[in-house]
C-alpha angles and dihedrals in degrees: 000000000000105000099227106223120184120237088263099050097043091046090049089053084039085062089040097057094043089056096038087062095039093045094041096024121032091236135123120212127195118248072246088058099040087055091050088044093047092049093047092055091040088052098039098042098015107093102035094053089043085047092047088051089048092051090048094055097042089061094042085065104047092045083063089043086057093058102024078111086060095039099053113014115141112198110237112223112223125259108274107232 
């Protein structure tokens, strides 16, 4: 599963990951370099962390689903006779 990114977020983690090396490692990347990396990690960690995310918000839900009767009961008052 590619994560689509549009131009102005990849060239904002471009710019991340070229300041991440110069700043912790001393290295500069071409802009070239900096893509590939960024791909790599996007294909590599991409998915599971999308598929976590899915998965947390799944049972965020459901959780309020479960409880949707307590959130929002309105006693009913009985028929008057």
């Amino acid at each position: 599963m590619r994560l689509p990114l549009d131009d102005e977020r990849r060239g904002l983690l471009v710019e991340a990951v070229q300041q991440l090396f110069s700043d912790e490692f001393e290295r500069d990347l071409s802009p070239f370099q900096a893509e590939r990396l960024l791909d790599f990690f996007l294909e590599q960690i991409g998915p599971p962390v999308y598929n976590q995310a899915v998965q947390d918000a799944r049972a965020f839900i459901l959780t309020k689903l479960e409880d949707l009767d307590g959130e929002v009961y309105e006693p009913e008052l009985p028929p008057e006779v």
